[in-house]
Structures are given as C-alpha cells and as structure tokens.
Chimera marker file (.cmm) of the C-alpha trace (Angstrom):
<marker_set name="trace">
<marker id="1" x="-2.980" y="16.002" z="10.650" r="1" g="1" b="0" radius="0.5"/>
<marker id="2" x="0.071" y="16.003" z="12.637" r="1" g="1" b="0" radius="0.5"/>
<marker id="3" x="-2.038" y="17.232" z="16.167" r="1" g="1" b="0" radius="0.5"/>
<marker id="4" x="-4.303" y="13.913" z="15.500" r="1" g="1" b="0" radius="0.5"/>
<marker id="5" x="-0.817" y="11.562" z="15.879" r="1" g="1" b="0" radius="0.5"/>
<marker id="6" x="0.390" y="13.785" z="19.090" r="1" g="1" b="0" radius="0.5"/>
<marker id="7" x="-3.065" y="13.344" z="20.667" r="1" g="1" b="0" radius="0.5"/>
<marker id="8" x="-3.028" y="9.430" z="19.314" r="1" g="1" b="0" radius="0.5"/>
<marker id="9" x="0.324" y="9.255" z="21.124" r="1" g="1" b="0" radius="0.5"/>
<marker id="10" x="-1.057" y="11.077" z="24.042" r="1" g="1" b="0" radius="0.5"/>
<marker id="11" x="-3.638" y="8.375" z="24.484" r="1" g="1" b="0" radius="0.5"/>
<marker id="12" x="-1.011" y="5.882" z="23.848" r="1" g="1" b="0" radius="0.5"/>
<marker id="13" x="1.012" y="6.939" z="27.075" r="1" g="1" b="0" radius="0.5"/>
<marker id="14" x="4.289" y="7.054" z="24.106" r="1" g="1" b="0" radius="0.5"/>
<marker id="15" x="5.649" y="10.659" z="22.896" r="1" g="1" b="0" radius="0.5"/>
<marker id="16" x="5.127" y="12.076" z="19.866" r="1" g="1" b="0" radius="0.5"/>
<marker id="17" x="6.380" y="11.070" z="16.954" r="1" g="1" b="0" radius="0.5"/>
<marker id="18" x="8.860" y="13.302" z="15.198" r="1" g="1" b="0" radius="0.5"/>
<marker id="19" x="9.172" y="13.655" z="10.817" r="1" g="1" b="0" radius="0.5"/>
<marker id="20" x="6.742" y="15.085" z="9.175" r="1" g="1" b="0" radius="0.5"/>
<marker id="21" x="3.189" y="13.352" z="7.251" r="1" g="1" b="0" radius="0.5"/>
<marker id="22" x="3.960" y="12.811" z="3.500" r="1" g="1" b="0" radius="0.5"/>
<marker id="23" x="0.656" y="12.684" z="1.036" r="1" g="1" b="0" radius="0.5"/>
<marker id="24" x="1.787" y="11.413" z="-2.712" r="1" g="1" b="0" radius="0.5"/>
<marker id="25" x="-0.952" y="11.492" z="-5.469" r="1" g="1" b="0" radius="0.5"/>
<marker id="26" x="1.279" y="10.005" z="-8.106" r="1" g="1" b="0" radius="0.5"/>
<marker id="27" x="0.308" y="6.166" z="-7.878" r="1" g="1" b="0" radius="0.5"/>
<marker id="28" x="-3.400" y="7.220" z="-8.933" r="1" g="1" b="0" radius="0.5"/>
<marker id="29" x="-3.133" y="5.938" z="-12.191" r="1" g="1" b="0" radius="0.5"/>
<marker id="30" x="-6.225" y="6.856" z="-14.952" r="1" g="1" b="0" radius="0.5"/>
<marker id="31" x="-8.989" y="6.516" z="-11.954" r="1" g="1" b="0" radius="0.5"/>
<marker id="32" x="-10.800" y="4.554" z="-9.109" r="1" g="1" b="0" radius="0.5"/>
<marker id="33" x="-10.750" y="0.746" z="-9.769" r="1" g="1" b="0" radius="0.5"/>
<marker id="34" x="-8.971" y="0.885" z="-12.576" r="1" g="1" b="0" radius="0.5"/>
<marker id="35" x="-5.211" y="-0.614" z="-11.228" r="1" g="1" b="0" radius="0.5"/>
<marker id="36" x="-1.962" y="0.077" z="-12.750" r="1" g="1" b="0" radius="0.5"/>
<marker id="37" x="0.922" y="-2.056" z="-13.466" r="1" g="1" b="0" radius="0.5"/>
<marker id="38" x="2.526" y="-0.726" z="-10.925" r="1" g="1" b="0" radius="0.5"/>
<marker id="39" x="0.146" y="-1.957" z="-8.296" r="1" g="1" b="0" radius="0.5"/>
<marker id="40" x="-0.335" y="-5.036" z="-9.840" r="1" g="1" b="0" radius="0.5"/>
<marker id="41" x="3.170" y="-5.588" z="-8.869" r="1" g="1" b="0" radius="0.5"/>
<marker id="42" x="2.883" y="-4.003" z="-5.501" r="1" g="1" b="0" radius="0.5"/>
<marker id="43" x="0.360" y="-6.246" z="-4.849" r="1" g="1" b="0" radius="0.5"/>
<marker id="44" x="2.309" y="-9.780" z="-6.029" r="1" g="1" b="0" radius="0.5"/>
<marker id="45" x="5.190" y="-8.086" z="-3.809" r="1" g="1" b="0" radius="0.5"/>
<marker id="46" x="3.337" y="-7.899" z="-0.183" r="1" g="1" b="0" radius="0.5"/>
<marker id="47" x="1.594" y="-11.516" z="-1.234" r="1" g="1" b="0" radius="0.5"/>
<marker id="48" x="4.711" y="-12.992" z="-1.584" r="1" g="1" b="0" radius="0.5"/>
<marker id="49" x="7.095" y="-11.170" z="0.530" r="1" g="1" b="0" radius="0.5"/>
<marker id="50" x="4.515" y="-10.649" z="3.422" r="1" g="1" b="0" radius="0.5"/>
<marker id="51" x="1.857" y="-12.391" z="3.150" r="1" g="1" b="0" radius="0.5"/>
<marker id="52" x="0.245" y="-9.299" z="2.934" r="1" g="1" b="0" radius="0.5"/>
<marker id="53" x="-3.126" y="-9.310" z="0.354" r="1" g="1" b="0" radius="0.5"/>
<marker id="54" x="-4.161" y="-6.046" z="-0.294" r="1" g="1" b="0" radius="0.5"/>
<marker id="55" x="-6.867" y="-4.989" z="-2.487" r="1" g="1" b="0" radius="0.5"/>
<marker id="56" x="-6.229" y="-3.163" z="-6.216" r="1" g="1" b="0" radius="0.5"/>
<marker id="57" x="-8.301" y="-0.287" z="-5.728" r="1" g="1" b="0" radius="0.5"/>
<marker id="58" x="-7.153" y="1.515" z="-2.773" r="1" g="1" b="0" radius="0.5"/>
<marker id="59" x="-4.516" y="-0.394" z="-0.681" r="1" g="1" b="0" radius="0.5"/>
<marker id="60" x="-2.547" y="-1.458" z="-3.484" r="1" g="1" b="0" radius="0.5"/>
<marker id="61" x="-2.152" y="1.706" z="-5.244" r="1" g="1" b="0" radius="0.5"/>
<marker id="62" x="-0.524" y="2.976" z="-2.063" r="1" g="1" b="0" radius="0.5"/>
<marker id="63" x="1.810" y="0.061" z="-1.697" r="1" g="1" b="0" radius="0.5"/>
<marker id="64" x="2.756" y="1.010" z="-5.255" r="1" g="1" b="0" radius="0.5"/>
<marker id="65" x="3.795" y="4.284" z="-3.989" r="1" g="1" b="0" radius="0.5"/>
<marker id="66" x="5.473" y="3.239" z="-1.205" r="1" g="1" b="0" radius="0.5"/>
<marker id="67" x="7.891" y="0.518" z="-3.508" r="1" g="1" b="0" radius="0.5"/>
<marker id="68" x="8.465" y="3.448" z="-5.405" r="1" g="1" b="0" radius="0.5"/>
<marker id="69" x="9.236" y="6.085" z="-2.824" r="1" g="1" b="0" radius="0.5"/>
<marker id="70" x="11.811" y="3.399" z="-1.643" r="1" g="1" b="0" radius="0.5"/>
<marker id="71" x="12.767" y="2.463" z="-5.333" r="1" g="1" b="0" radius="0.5"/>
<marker id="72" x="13.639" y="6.253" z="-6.305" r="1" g="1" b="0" radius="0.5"/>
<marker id="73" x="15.515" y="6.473" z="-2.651" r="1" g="1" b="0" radius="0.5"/>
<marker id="74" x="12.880" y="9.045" z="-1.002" r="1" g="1" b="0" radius="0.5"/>
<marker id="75" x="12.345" y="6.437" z="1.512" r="1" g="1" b="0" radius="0.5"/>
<marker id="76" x="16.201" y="5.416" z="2.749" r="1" g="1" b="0" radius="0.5"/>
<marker id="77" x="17.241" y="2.456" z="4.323" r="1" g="1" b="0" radius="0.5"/>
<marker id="78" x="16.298" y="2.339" z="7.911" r="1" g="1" b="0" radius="0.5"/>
<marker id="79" x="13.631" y="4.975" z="7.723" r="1" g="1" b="0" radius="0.5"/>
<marker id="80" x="10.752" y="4.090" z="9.827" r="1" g="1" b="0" radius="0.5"/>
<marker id="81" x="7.223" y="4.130" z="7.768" r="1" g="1" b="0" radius="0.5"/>
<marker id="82" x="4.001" y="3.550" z="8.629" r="1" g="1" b="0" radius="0.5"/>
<marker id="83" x="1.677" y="1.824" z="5.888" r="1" g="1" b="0" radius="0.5"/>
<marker id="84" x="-1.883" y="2.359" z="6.498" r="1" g="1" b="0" radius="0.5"/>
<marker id="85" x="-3.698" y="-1.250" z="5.592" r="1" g="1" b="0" radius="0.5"/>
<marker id="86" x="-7.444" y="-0.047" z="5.211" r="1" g="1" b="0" radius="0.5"/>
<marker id="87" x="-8.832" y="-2.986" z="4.260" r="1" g="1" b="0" radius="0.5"/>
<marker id="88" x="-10.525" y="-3.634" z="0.708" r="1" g="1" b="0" radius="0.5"/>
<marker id="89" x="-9.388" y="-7.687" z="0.268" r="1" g="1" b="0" radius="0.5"/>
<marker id="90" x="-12.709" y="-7.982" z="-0.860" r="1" g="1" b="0" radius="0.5"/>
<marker id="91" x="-12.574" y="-6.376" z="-4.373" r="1" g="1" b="0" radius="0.5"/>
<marker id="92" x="-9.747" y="-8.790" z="-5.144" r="1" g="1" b="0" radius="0.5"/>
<marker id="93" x="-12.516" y="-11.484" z="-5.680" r="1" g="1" b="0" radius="0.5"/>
<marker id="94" x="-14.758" y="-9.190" z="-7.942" r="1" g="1" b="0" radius="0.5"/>
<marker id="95" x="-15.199" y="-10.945" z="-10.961" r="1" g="1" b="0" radius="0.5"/>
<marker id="96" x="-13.422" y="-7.845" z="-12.546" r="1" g="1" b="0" radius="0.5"/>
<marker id="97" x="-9.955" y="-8.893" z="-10.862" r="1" g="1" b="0" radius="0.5"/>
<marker id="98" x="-10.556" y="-13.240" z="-10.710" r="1" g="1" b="0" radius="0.5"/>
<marker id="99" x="-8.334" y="-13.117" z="-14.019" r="1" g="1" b="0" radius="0.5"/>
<marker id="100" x="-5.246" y="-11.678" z="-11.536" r="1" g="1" b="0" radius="0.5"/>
<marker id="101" x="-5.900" y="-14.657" z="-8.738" r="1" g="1" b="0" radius="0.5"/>
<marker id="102" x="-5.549" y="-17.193" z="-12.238" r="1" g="1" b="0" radius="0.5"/>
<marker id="103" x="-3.259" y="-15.548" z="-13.705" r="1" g="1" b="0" radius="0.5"/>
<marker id="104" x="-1.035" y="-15.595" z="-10.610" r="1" g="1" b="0" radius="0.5"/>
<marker id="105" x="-1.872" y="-19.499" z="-10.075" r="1" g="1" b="0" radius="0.5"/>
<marker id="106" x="-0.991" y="-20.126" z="-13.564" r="1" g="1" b="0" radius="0.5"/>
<marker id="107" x="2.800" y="-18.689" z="-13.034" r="1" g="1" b="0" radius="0.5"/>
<marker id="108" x="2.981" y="-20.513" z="-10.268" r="1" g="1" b="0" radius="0.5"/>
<marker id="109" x="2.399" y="-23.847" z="-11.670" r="1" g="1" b="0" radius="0.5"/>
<link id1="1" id2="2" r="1" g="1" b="0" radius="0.2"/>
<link id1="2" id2="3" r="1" g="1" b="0" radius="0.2"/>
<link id1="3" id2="4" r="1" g="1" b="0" radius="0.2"/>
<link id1="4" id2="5" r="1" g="1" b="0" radius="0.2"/>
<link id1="5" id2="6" r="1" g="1" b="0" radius="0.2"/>
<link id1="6" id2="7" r="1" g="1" b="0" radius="0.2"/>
<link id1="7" id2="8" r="1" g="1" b="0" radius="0.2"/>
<link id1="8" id2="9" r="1" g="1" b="0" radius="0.2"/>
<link id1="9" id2="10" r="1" g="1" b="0" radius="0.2"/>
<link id1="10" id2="11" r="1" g="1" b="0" radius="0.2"/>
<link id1="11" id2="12" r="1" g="1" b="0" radius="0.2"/>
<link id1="12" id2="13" r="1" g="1" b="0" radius="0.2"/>
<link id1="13" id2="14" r="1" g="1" b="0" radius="0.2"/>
<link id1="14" id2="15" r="1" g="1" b="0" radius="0.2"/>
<link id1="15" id2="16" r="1" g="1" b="0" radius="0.2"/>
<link id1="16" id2="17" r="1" g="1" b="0" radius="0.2"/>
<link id1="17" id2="18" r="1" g="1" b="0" radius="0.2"/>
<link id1="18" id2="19" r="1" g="1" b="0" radius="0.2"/>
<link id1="19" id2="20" r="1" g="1" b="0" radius="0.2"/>
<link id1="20" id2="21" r="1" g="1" b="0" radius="0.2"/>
<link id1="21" id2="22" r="1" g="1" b="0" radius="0.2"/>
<link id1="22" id2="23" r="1" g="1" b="0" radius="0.2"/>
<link id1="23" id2="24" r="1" g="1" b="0" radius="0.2"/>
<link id1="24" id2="25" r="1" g="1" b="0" radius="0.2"/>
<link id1="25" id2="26" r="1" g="1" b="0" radius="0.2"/>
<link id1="26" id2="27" r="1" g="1" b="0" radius="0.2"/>
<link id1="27" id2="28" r="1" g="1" b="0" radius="0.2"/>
<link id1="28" id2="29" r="1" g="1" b="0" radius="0.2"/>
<link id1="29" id2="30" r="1" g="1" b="0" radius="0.2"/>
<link id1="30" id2="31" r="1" g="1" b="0" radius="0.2"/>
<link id1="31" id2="32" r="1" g="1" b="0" radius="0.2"/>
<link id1="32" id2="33" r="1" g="1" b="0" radius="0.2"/>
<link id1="33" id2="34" r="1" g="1" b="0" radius="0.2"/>
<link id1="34" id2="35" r="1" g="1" b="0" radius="0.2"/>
<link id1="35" id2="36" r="1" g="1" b="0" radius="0.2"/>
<link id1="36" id2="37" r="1" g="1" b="0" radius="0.2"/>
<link id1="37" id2="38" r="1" g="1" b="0" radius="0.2"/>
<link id1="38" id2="39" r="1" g="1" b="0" radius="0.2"/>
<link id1="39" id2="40" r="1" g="1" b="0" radius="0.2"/>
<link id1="40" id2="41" r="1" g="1" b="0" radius="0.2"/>
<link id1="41" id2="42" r="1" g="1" b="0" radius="0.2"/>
<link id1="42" id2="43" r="1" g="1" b="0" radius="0.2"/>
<link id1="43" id2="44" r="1" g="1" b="0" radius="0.2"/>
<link id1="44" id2="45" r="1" g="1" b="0" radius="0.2"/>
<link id1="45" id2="46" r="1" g="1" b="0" radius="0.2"/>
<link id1="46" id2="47" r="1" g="1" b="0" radius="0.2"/>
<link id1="47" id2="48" r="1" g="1" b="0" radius="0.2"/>
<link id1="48" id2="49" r="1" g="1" b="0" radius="0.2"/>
<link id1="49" id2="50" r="1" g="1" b="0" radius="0.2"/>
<link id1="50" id2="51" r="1" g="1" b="0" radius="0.2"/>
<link id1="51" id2="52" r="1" g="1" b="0" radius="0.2"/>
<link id1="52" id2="53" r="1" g="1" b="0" radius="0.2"/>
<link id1="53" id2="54" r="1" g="1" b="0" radius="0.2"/>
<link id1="54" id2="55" r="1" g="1" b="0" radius="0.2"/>
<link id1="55" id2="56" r="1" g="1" b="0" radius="0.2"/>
<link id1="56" id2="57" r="1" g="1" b="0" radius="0.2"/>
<link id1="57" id2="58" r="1" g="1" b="0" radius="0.2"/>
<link id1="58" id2="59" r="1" g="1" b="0" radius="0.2"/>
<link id1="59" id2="60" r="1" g="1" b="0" radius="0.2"/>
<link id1="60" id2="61" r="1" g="1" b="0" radius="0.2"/>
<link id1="61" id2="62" r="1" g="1" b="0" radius="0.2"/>
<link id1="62" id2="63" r="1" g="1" b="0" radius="0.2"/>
<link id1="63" id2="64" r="1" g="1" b="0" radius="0.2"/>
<link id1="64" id2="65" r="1" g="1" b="0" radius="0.2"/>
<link id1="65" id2="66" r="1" g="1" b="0" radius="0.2"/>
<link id1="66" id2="67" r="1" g="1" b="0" radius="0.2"/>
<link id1="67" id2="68" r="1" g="1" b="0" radius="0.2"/>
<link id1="68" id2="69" r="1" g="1" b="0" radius="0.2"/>
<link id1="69" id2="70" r="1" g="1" b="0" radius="0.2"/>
<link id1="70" id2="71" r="1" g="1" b="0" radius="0.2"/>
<link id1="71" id2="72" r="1" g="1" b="0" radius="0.2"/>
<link id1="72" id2="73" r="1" g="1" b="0" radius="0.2"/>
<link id1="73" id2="74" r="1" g="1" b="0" radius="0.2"/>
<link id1="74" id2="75" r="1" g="1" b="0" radius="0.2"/>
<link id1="75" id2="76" r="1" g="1" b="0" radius="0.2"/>
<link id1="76" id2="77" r="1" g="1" b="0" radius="0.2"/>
<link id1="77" id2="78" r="1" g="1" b="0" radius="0.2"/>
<link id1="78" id2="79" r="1" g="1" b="0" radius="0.2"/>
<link id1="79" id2="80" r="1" g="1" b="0" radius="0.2"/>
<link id1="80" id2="81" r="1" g="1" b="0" radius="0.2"/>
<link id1="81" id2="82" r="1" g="1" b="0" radius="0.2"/>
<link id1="82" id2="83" r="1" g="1" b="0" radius="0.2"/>
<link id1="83" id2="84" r="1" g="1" b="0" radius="0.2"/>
<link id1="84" id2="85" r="1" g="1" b="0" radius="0.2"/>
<link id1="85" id2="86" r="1" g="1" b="0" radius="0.2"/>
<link id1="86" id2="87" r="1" g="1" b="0" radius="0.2"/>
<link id1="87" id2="88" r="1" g="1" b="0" radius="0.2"/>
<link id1="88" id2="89" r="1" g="1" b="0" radius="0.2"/>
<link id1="89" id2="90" r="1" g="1" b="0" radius="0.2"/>
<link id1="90" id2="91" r="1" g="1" b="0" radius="0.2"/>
<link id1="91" id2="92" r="1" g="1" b="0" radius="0.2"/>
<link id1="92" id2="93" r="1" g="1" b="0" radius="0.2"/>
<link id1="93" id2="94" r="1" g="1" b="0" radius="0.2"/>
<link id1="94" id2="95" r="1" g="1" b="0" radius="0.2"/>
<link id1="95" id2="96" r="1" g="1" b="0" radius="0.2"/>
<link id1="96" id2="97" r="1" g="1" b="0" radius="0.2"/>
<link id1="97" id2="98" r="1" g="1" b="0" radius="0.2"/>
<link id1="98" id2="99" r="1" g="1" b="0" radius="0.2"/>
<link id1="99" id2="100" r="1" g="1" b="0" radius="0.2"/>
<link id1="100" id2="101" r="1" g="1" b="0" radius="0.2"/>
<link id1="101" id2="102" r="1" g="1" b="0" radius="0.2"/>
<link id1="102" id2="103" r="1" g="1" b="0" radius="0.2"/>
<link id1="103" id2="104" r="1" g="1" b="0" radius="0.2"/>
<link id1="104" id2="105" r="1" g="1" b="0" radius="0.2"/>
<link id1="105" id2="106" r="1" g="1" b="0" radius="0.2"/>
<link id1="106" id2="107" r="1" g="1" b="0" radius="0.2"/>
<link id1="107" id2="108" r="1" g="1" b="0" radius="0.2"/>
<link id1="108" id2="109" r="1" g="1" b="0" radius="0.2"/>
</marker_set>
C-alpha cells in the first residue's frame, strides 16, 4: 500500500509522504450495518463539529476509530491524518436509521 501513495505523489508532482499506513479492525462492532455506540457518537461529532455527515455503516465506524485513536493518545496533537470519506450518506436515510435523524431533532428542540 505504501508504493500506491509514492506513485499517487509522483503523479501529484509533491514527494512522498513519510509515516507509515495504520489499518485498525477494532471499531467493527458485532457486524456490517449494525452501528455501535461508538459511531453513533462519531457520527453526531463530524455533524456538529464539521459539518461532516457520514454514513453508520462504513464511514462512521472509521470516524469512531479515529476519535478513539486520538482519545487513547495514539493519534497526538499535531499529527497529520488522513480520513478517507467514501461516501455512504445514503444509508443514513434507510428507514432502519430515520429513528437517529428524529432522535437527533428531538435533542435539539
């Protein structure tokens, strides 16, 4: 993986980046589409922080991991990261998450 972000850079006309690529499974939870507390949270966090809407089956498992990573000090202050946004805002409006969108409303109120 790290040849595909020296040839990305390459293309880029920028050097290569340095560090090294970090892959953590924990954030899974039981299984696909089936969101933990944890990204619940993650995904309240980049709403209202960032304006960021990210999606509970992939996207906001990961943020979930990264709030953690940061949380439990693996990721330091001033550490450059790259978060991968692939997309997914669609599942939010699945009848199976609405509840979250009123729920969300309803605290806001």
């Amino acid at each position: 993986m790290p040849e595909k972000a020296a040839e990305a850079a390459v293309a880029a006309g920028i050097a290569a980046p340095l560090g090294s690529v970090q892959i953590d499974h924990s954030s899974f939870g039981a299984g696909y589409a089936l969101p933990t507390d944890e990204c619940r949270e993650a995904l309240d966090l980049a709403a209202r922080l960032e304006g960021l809407i990210l999606d509970p089956v992939y996207t906001g498992k990961a943020m979930a991991g990264l709030v953690k990573a940061v949380r439990t000090g693996r990721i330091e202050p001033g550490m450059q990261v790259v978060f991968v946004h692939t997309g997914g805002m669609p599942a939010l409006f699945s009848p199976r998450f609405a509840s979250w969108i009123e729920e969300a409303w309803r605290r806001e109120r």
